[in-house]
Backbone as a printed PyTorch tensor [residue, N CA C, xyz], in Angstrom:
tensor([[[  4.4120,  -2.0910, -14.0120],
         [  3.6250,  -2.8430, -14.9750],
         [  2.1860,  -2.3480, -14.9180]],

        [[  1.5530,  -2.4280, -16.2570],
         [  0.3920,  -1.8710, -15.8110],
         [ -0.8670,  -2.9970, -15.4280]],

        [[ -0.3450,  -3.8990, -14.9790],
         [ -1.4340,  -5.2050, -14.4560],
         [ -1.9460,  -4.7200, -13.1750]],

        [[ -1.5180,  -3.8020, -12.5390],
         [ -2.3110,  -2.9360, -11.4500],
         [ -3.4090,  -2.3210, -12.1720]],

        [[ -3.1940,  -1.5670, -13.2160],
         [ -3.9090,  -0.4510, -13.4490],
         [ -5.3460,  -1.1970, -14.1530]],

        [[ -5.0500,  -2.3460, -15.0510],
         [ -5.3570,  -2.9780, -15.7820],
         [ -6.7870,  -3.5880, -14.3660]],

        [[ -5.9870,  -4.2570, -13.7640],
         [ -7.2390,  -4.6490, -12.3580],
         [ -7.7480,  -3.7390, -11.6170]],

        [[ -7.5170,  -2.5690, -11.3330],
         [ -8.3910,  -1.6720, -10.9330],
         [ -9.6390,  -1.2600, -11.6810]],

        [[ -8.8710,  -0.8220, -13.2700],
         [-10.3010,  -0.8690, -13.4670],
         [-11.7450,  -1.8710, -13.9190]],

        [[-11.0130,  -2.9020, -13.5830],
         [-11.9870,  -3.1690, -13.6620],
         [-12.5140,  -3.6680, -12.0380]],

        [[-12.1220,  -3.2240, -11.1070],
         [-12.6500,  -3.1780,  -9.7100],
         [-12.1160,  -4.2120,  -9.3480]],

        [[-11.3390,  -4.8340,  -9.5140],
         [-10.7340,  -6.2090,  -8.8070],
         [ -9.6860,  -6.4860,  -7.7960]],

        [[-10.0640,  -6.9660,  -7.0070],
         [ -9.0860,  -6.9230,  -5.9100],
         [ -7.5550,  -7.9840,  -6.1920]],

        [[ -6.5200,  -8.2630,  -5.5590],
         [ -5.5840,  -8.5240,  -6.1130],
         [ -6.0020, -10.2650,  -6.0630]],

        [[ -6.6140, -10.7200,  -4.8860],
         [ -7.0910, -12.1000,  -4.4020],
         [ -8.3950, -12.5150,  -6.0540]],

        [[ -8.9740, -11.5480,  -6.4530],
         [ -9.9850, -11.5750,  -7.1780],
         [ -9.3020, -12.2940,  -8.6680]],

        [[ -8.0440, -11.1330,  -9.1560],
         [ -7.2230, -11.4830, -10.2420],
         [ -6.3470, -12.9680, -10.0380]],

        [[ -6.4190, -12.9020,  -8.4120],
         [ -5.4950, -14.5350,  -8.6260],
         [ -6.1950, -15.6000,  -8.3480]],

        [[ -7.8920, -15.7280,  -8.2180],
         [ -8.4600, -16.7110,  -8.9760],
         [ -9.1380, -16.6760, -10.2820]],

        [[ -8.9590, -15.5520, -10.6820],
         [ -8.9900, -15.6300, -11.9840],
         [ -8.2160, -16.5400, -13.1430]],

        [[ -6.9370, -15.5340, -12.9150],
         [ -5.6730, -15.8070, -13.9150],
         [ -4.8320, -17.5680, -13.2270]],

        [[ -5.2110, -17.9040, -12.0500],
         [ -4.8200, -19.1540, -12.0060],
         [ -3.4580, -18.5140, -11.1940]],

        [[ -3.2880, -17.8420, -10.5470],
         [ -1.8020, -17.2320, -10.3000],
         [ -2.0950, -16.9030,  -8.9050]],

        [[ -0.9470, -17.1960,  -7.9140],
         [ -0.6370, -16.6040,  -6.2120],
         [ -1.3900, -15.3130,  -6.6040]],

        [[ -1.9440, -14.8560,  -5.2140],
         [ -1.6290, -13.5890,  -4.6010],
         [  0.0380, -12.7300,  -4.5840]],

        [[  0.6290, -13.6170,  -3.8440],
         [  1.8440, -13.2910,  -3.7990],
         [  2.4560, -13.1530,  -5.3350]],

        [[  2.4770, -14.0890,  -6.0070],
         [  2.9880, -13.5880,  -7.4330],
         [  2.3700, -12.0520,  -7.7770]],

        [[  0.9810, -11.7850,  -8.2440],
         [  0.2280, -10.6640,  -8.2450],
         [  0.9190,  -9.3030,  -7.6320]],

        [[  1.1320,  -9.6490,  -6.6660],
         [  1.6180,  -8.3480,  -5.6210],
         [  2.9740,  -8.2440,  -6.4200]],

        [[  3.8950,  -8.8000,  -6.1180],
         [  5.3510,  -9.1010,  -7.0750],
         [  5.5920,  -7.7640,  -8.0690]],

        [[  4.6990,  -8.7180,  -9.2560],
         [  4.4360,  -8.1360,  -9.9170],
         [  3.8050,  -6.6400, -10.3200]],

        [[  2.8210,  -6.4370,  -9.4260],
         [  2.8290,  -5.0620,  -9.6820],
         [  3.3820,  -4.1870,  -8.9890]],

        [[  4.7900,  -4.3910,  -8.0990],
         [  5.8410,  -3.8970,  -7.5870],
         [  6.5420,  -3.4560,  -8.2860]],

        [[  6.4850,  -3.9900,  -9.6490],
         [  7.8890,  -4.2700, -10.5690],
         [  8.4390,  -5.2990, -10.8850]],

        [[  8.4780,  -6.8350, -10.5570],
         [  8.8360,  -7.1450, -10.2880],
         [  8.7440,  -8.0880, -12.1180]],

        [[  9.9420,  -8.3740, -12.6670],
         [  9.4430,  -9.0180, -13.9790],
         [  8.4270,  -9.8630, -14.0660]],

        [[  7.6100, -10.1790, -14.7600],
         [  6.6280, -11.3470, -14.9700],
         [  7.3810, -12.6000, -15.3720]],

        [[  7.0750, -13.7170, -15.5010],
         [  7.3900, -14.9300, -16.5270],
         [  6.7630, -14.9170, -17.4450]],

        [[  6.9330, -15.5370, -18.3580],
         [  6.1260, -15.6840, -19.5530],
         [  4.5390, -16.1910, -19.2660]],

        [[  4.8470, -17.3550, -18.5240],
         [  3.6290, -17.6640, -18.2700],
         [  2.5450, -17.2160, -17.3180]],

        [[  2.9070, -16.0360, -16.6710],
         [  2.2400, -15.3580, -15.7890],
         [  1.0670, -13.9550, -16.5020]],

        [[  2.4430, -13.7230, -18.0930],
         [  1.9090, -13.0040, -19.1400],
         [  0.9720, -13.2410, -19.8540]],

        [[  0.9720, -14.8940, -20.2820],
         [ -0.0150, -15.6010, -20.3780],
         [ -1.3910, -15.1570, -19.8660]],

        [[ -1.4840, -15.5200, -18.6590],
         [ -2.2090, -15.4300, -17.6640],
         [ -3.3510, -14.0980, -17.7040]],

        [[ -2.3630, -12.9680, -17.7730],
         [ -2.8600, -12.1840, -17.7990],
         [ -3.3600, -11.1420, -19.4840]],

        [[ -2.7880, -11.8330, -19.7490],
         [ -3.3560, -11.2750, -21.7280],
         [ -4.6910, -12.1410, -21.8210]],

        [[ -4.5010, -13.4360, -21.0660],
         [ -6.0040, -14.1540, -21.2180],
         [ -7.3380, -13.5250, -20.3970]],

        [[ -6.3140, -12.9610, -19.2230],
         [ -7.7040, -12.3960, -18.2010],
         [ -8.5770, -11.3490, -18.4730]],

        [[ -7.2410, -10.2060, -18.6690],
         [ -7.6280,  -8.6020, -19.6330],
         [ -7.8670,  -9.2580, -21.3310]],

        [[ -7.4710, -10.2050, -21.4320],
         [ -8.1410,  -9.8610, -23.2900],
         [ -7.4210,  -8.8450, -24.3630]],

        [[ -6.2360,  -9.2180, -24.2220],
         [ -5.3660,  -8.1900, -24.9220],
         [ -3.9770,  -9.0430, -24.8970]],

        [[ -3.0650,  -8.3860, -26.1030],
         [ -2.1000,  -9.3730, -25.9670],
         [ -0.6140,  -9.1660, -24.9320]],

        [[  0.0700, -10.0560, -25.2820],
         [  1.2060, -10.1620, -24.1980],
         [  2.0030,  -8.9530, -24.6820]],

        [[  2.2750,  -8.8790, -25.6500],
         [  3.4970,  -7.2990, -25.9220],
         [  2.4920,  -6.1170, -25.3000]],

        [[  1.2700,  -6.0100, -25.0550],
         [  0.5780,  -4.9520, -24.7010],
         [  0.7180,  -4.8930, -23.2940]],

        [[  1.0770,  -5.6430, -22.7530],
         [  1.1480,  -5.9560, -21.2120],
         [  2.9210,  -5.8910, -21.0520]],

        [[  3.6300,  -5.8440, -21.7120],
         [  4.8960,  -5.6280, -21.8660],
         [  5.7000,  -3.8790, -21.9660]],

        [[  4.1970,  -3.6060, -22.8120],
         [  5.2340,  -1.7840, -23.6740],
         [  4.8620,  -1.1780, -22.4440]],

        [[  5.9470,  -0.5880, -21.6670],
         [  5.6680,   0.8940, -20.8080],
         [  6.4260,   1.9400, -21.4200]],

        [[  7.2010,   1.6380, -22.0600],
         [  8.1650,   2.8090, -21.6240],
         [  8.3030,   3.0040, -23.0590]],

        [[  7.3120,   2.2510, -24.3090],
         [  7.0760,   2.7070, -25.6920],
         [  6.1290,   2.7290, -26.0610]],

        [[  4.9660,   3.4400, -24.9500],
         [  3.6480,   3.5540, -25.4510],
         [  3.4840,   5.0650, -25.9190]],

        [[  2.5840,   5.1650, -27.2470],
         [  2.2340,   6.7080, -26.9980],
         [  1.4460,   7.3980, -26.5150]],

        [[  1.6780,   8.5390, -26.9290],
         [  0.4440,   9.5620, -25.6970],
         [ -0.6010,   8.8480, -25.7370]],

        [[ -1.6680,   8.8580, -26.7020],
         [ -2.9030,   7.8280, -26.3730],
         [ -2.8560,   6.9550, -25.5610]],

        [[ -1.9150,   5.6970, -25.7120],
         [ -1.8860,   5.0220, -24.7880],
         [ -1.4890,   5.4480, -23.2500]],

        [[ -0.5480,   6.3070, -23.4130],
         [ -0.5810,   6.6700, -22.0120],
         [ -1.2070,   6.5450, -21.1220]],

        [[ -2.3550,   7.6000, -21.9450],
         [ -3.3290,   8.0790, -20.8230],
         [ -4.6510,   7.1670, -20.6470]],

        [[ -4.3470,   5.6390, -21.3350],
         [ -5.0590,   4.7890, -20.7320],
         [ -4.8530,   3.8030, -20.1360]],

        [[ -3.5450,   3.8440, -20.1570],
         [ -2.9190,   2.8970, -19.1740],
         [ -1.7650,   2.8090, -17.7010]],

        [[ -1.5590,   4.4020, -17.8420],
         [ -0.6850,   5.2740, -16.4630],
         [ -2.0260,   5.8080, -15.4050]],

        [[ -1.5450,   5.7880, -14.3930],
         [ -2.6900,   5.8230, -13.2940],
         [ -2.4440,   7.2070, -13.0680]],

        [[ -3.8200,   8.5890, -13.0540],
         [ -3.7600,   9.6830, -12.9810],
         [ -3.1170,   9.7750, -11.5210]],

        [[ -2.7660,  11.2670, -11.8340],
         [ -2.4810,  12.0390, -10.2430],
         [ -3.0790,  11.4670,  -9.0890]],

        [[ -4.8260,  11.9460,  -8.8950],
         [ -6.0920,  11.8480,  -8.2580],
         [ -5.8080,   9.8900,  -8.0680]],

        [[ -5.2880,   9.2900,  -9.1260],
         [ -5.6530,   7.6380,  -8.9400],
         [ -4.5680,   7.6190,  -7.6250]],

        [[ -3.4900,   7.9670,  -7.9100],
         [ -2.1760,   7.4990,  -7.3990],
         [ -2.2640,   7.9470,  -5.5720]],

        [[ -2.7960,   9.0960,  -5.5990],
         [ -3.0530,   9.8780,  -4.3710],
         [ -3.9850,   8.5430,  -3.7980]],

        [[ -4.8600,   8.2710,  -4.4130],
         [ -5.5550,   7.1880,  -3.7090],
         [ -5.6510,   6.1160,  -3.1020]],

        [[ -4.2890,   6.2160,  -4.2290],
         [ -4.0420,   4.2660,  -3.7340],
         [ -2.6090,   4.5720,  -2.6990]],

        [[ -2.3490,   5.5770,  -2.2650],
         [ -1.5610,   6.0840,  -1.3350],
         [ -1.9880,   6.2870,  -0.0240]],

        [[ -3.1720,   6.8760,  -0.4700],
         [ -3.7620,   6.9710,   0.8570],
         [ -4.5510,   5.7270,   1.7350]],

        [[ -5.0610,   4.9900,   0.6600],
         [ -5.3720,   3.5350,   1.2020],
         [ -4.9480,   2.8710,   1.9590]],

        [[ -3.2770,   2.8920,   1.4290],
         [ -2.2830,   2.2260,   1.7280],
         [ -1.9310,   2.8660,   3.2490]],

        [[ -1.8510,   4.3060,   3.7710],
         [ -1.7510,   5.1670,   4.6420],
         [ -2.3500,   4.0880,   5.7720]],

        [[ -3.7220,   3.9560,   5.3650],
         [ -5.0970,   3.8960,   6.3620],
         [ -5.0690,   2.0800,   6.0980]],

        [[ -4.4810,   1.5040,   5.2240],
         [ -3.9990,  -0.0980,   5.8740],
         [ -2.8090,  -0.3130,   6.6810]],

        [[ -1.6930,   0.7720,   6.6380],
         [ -0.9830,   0.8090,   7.5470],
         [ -1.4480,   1.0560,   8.6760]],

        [[ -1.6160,   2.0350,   8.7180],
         [ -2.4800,   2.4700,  10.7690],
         [ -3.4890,   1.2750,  11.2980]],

        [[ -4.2420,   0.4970,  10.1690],
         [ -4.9830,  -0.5280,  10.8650],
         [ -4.3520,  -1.6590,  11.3960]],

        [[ -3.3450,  -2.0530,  10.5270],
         [ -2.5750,  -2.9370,  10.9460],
         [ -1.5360,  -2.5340,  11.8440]],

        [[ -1.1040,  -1.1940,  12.3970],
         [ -0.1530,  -0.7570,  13.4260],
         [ -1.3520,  -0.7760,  14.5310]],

        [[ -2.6890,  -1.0460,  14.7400],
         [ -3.6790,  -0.6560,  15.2150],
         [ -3.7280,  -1.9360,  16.0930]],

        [[ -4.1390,  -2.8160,  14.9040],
         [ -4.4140,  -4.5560,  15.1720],
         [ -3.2050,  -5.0610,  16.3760]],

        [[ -1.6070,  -4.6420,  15.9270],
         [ -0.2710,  -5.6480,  15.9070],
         [ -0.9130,  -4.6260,  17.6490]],

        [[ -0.5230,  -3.5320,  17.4780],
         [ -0.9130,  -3.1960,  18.8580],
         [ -1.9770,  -3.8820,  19.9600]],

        [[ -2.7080,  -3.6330,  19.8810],
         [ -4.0350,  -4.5380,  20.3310],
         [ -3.3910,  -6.1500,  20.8100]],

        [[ -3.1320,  -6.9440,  19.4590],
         [ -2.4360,  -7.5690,  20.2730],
         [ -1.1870,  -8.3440,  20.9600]],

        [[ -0.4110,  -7.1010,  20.9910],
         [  0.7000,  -7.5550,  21.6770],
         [  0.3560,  -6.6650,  22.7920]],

        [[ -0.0560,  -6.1260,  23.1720],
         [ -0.5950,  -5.3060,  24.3100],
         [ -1.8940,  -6.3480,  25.2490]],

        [[ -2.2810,  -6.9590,  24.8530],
         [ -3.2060,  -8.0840,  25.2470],
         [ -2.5830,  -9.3830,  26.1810]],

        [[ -1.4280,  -9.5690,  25.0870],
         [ -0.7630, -10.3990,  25.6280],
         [  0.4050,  -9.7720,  26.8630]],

        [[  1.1470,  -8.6020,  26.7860],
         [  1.4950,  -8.0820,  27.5010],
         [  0.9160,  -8.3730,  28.9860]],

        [[ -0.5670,  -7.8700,  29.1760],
         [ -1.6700,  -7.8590,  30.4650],
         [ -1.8310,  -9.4090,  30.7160]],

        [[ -2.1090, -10.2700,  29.7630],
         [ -1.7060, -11.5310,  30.1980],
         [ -0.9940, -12.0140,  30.7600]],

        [[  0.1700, -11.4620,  30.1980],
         [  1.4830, -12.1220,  31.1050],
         [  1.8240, -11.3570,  32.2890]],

        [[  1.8550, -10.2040,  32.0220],
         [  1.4580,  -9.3690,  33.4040],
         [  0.5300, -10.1760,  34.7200]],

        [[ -0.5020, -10.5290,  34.3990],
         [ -1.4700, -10.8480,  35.1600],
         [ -1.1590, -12.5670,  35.4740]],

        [[ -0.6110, -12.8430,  34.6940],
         [ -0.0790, -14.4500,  35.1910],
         [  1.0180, -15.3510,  35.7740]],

        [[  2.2100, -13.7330,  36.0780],
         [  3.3450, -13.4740,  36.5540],
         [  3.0390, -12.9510,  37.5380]],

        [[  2.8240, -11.6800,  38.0750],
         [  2.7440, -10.8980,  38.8740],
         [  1.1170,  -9.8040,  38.8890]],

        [[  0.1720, -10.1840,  39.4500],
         [ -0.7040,  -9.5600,  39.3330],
         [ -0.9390,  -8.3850,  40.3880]],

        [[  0.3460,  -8.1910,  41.1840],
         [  0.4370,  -7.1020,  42.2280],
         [  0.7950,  -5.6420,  41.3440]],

        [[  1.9990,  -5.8940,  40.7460],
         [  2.0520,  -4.6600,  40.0520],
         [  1.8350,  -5.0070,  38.6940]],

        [[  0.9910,  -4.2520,  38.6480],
         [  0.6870,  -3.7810,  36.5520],
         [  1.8790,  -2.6750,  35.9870]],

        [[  2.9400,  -4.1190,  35.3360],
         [  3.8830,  -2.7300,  34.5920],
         [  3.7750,  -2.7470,  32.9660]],

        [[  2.4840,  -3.3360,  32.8300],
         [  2.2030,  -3.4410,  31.1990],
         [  1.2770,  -1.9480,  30.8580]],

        [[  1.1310,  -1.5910,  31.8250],
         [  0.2290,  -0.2510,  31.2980],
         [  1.4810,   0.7830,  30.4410]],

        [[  2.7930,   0.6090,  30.9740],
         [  3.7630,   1.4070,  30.3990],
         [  4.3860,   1.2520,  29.0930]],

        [[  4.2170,  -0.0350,  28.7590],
         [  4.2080,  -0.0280,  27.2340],
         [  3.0810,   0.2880,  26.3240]],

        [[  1.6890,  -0.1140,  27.2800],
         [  0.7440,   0.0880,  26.3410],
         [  0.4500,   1.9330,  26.3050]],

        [[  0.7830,   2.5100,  27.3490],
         [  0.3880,   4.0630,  27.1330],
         [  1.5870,   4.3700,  26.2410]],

        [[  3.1370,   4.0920,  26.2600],
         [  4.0990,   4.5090,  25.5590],
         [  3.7060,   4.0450,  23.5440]],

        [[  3.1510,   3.1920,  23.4110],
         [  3.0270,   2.5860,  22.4560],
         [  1.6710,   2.8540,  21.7270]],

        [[  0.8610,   3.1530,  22.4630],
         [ -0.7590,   3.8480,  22.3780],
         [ -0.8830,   5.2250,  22.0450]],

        [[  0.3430,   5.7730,  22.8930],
         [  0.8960,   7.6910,  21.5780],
         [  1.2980,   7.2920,  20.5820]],

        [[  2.2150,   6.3910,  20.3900],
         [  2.5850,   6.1210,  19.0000],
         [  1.4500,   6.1100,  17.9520]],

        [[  0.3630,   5.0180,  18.2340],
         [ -0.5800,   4.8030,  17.4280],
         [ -2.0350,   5.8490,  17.2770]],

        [[ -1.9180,   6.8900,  18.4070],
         [ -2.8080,   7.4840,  18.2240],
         [ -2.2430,   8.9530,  17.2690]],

        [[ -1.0590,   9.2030,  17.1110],
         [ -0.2720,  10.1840,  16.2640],
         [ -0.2800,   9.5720,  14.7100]],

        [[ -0.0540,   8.2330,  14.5340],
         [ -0.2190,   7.5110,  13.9410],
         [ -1.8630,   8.0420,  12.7900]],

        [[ -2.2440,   7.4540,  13.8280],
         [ -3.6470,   7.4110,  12.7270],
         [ -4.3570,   8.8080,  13.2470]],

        [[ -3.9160,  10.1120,  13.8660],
         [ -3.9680,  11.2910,  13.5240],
         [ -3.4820,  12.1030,  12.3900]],

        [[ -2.3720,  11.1600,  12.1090],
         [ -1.6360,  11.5120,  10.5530],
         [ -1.8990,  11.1060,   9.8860]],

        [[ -2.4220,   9.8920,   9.8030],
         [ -3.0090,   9.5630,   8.6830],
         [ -4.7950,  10.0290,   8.1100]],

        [[ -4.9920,  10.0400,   9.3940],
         [ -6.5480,  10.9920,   8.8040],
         [ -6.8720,  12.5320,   8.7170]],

        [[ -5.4910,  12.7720,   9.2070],
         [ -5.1020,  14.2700,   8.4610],
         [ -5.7690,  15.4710,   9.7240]],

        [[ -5.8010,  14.5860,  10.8120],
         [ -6.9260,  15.3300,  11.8210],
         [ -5.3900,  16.8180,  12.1200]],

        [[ -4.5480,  16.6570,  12.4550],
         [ -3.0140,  17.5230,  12.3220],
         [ -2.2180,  17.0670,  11.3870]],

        [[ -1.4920,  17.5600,  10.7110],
         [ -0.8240,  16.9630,   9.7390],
         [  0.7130,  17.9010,   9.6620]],

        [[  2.0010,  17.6410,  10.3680],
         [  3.1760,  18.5850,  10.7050],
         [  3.7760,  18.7060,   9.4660]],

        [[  3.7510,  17.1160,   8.8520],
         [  4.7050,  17.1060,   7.7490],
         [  3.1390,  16.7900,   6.3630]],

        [[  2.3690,  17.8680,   6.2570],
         [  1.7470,  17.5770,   5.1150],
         [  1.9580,  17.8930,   3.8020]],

        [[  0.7220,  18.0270,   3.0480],
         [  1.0780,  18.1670,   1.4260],
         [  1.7790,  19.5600,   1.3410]],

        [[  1.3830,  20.6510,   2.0970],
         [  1.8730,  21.9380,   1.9950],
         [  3.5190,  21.8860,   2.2450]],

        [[  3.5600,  20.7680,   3.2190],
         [  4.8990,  20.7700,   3.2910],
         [  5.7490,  20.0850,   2.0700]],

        [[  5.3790,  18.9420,   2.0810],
         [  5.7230,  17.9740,   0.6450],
         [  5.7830,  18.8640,  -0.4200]],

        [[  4.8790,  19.9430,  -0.8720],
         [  4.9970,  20.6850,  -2.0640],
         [  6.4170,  21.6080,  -1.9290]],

        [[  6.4840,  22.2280,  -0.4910],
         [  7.9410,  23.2170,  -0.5930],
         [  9.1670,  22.4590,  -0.6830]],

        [[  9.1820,  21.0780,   0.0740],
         [ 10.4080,  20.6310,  -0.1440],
         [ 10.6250,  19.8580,  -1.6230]],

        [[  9.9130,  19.7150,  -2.3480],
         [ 10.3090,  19.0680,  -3.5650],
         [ 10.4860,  20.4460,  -4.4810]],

        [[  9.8050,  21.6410,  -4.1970],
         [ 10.0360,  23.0230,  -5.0910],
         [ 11.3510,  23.0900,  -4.4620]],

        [[ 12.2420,  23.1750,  -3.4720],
         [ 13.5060,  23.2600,  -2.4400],
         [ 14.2960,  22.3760,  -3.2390]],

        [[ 13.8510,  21.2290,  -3.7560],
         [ 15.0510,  20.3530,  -3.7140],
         [ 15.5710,  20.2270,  -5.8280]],

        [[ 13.8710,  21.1860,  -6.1790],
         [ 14.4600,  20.9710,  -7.6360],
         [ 14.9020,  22.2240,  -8.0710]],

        [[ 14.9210,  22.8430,  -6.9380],
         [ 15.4750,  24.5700,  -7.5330],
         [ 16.8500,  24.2590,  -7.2100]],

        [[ 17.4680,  23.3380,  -6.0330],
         [ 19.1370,  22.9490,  -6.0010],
         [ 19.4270,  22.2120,  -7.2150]],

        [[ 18.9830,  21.0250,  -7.2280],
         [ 18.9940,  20.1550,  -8.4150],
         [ 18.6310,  20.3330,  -9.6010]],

        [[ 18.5630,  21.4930, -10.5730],
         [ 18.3050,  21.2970, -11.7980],
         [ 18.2080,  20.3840, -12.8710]]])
């Protein structure tokens, strides 16, 4: 749907559009998953953007003009990919932190002779530091160079 594309530009965050339009977060997200609208959610949003409900409906019978003002470029899509990259690693970052916290807690409130929480946190601390080495591209095994040969690989089998 293009109610993503529609709130980006105008800089809005998804929390921003759902006190706007009167609508969840969670609906919001839904929705620009794919997920059908209701009518009255269409509502919602023909009132917010200012345009009508079949316009918020046509994807897949818009023409070129429209296209290209309402499909999110290459450069957009890469972006909101990579965002997404670098909210993953923060939040594999965070969940780490603290369940590793609590780990030493309980460690330390059970048995404070031997520390055997250091072994999840170093086993689990490569994870996250490969993690957000891949994601900030500092090494990258499986990168775009790679991504480009295997999709040239897979449409030269697949015609």
């Amino acid at each position: 749907m293009i109610v993503r594309k529609l709130r980006l530009e105008r800089g809005w965050s998804q929390e921003q559009l759902a006190e706007i339009s009167g609508l969840s977060v969670r609906t919001i997200q839904r929705i620009e998953r794919g997920q059908k609208p209701s009518l009255e959610s269409l509502k919602s949003f023909a009132a917010v953007f200012e345009t009508e409900i079949a316009n918020l409906t046509m994807e897949a019978v818009m023409s070129d003009q429209a296209k290209t003002k309402t499909t999110i470029s290459v450069e957009e899509e890469r972006a909101i990919v990579y965002v997404r990259d670098i909210k993953g690693f923060y939040t594999h970052l965070v969940i780490y932190a603290v369940v590793v916290a609590c780990l030493f807690a309980l460690n330390f409130l059970r048995n404070a002779n031997h520390i055997w929480a250091v072994w999840p946190a170093v086993g689990w601390g490569i994870g996250v530091l490969f993690h957000g080495l891949n994601v900030y591209e500092v090494f990258s095994l499986f990168g775009v160079d790679w991504e480009k040969r295997q999709i040239e690989k897979r449409l030269k089998r697949n015609p």
